[in-house]
N, C-alpha and C positions, 0 to 999 in steps of 0.2 A: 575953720571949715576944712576938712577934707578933702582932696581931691582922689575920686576913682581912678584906679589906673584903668589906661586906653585899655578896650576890648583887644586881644592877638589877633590880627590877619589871620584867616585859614590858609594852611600850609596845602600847598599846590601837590597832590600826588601825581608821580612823573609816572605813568606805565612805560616799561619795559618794552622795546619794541620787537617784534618778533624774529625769532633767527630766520636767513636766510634760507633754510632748508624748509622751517613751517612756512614761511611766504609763497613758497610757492607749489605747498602741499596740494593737490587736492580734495574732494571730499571720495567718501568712499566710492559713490556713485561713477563719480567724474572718471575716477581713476580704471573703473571697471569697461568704464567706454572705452577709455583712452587703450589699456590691454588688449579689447577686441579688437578695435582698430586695429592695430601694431599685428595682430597675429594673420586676422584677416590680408593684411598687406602682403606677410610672410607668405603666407599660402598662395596669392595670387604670384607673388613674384619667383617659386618654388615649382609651383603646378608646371607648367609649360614642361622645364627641364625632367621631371619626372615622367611626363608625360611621352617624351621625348625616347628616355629611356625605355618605357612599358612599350612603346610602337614598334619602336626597333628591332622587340622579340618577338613580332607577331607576322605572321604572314601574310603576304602585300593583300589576300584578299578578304582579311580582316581588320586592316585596320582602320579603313573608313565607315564600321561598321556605326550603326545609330539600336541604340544606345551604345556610345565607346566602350571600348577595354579600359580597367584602371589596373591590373594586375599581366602580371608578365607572363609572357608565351612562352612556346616553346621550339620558335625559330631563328634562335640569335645567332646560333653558329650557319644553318643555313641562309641567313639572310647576310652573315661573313660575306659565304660561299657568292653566292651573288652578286654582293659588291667588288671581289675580286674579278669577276669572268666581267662587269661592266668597265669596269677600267683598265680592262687588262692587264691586271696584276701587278698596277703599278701605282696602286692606290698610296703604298707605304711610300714609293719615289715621292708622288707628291706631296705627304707629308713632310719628307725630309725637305724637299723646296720650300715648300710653308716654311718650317721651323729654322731652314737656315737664313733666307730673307728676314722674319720675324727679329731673330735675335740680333743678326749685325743690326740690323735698323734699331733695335734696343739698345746696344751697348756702344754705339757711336753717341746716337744722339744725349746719351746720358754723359757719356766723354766730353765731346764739343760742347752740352750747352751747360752744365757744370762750371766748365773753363772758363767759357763768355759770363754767364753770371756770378762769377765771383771774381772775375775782373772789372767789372761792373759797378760789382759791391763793393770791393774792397780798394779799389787803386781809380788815381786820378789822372786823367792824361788830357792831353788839346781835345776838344771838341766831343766829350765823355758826352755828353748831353744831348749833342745834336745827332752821332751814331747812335744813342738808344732812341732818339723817338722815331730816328730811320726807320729800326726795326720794327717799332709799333706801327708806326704806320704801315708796314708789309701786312699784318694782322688784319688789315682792312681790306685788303685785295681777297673776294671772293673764289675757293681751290677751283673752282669751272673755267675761272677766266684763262689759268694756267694750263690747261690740258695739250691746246693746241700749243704754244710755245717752248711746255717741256718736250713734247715729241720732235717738233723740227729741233731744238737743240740736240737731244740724243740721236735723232735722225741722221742730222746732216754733217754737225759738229764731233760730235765726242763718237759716234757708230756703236751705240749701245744698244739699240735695238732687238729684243729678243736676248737679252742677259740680265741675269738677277739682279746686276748693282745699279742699272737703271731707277731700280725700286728704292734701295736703301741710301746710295749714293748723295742726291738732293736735299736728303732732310735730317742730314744730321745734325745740323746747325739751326735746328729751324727758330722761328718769330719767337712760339710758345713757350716752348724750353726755356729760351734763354732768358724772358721775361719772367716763367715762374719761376727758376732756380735765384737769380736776381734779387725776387722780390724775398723769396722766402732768409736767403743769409744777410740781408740787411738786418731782417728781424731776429735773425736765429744764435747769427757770430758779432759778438763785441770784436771792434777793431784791436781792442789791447791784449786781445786774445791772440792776435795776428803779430802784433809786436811782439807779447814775448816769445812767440816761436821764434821770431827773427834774431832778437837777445839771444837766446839760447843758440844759436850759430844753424838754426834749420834751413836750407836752399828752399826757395820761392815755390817750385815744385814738390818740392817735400811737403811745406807746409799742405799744400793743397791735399796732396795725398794721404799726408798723416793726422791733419787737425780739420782739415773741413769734410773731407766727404765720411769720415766717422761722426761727424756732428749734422748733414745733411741729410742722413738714410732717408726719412719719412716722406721727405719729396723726392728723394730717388726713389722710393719705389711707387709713387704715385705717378711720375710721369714715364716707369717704366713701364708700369701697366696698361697708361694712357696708348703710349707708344705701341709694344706689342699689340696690344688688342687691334688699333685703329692698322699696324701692318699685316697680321693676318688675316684681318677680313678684306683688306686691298684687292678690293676683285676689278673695278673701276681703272686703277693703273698697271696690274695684270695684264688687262683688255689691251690698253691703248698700248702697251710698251712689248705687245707681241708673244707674250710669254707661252705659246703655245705647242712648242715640242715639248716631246717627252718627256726630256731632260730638266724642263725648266717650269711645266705647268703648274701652278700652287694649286691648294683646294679649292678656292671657289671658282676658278675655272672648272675644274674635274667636277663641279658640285652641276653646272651648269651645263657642262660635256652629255653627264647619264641622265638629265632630264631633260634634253631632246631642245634646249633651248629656250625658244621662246613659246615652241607650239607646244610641250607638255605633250604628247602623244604615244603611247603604248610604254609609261613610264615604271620601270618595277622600282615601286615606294619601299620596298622593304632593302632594297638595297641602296637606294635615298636614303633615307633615314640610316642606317649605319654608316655612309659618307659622311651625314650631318653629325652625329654621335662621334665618328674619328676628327670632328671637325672643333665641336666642343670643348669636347675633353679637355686640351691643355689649356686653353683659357680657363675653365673651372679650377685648374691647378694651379695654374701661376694665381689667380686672384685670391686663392684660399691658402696660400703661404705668403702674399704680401698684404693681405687682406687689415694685419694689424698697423702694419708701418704705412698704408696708404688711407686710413682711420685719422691716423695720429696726425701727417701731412695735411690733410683737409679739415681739421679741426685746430692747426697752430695758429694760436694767437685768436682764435674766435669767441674764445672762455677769458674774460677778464677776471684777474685773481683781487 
């Protein structure tokens, strides 16, 4: 008698799992929301500044007009004229006050806290652990609570009062800095990358200067930007630190000066508005030439490869 051989088990077809990029394709539809969104945002976040501009060239008794202007006048250089005779000609003083508080307060704090986070990161010393959550905990003290304090210090201690390094002076070393620079070169610099500078006979500050801040750009210019931006709009420690002569007024004081205050009264907007426009400007510029490197900063390490 014969025996039949066993039926074959059906062979298990394994599908292919889908790549990463079709996972998380969407469909056409999807995709087409997803664009309007995105542009819709652009436009919303676009308009104001454009807006800003088109006002600027219009004459102060047009531009509150109902239905707006979307296209530009024909009073820019008059409405110059204007903002000069309101600030008495010293509009550009004040930008240069602006701009020179803005950048020491940028290129200290990028110095100092650079230095602190990559001593931090890279070296061990007595109580490494207990000086960083010091600082963290500073992070917690609300900047209000400080107002009164910094002033009687510069007050009555240091007599800074009414001079620009009031401003920049305090924070160049500050909480934030030293914690994002910190966090970012633990993940960014291998320590044997630190060693072999040292092999190669490079001094402890060399390295810093020749191997880590060419490998840190992207959070230097993200907390540069941070930095600038948050000092030139210092209108708050402006106030309280006096900065009220001539010599020494930044813009948003002068912003505050030609509109009367608090009472807003007999205000010529067309020469507002071109304060506000000289006031812009170089934020727009500094943001759109570090605008890749402070990208790439706020997205390290966010993308798992």
């Amino acid at each position: 008698m014969t025996t039949q051989p066993a039926p074959a088990a059906p062979q298990r077809v394994q599908s292919t799992p889908p790549s990463r990029s079709n996972r998380w394709r969407l469909p056409r539809l999807g995709r087409v929301i997803l664009w309007a969104f995105v542009a819709l945002a652009c436009l919303l976040s676009v308009a104001p500044f454009y807006l800003m501009f088109v006002w600027a060239s219009l004459p102060g008794d047009q531009i509150f007009n109902v239905p707006p202007h979307f296209w530009f006048g024909n009073a820019f250089a008059e409405n110059i004229q204007r903002m000069l005779v309101a600030t008495d000609y010293l509009a550009l003083r004040y930008f240069w006050n602006s701009l020179y508080i803005a950048t020491l307060s940028t290129v200290t704090t990028l110095f100092f806290c650079s230095l602190a986070g990559y001593a931090f990161a890279m070296y061990d010393f007595r109580a490494k652990g207990y000086l960083f959550g010091f600082i963290l905990l500073t992070m917690l003290i609300p900047p209000l609570v400080m107002d009164i304090p910094s002033f009687l210090v510069m007050n009555n201690f240091l007599h800074w009062i009414g001079e620009p390094r009031a401003l920049w002076v305090p924070g160049m070393a500050n909480a934030f800095g030293i914690f994002l620079m910190r966090q970012y070169i633990v993940s960014a610099l291998p320590k044997s990358l630190i060693e072999a500078a040292r092999l190669d006979g490079a001094t402890e500050f060399g390295i810093y200067l020749r191997v880590v801040l060419p490998l840190i750009r992207p959070i230097l210019a993200t907390l540069g930007v941070v930095t600038f931006v948050a000092s030139w709009n210092n209108f708050k420690g402006a106030l309280i630190m006096k900065l009220s002569d001539t010599t020494t007024t930044t813009l948003p004081l002068a912003l505050r000066k030609i509109t009367g205050g608090a009472t807003n009264v007999n205000v010529d907007w067309g020469a507002n508005l071109m304060l506000v426009l000289l006031t812009v400007i170089p934020l727009l510029i500094v943001f759109l030439f570090a605008s890749r490197q402070v990208i790439s900063g706020l997205t390290s390490g966010a993308v798992k490869d």
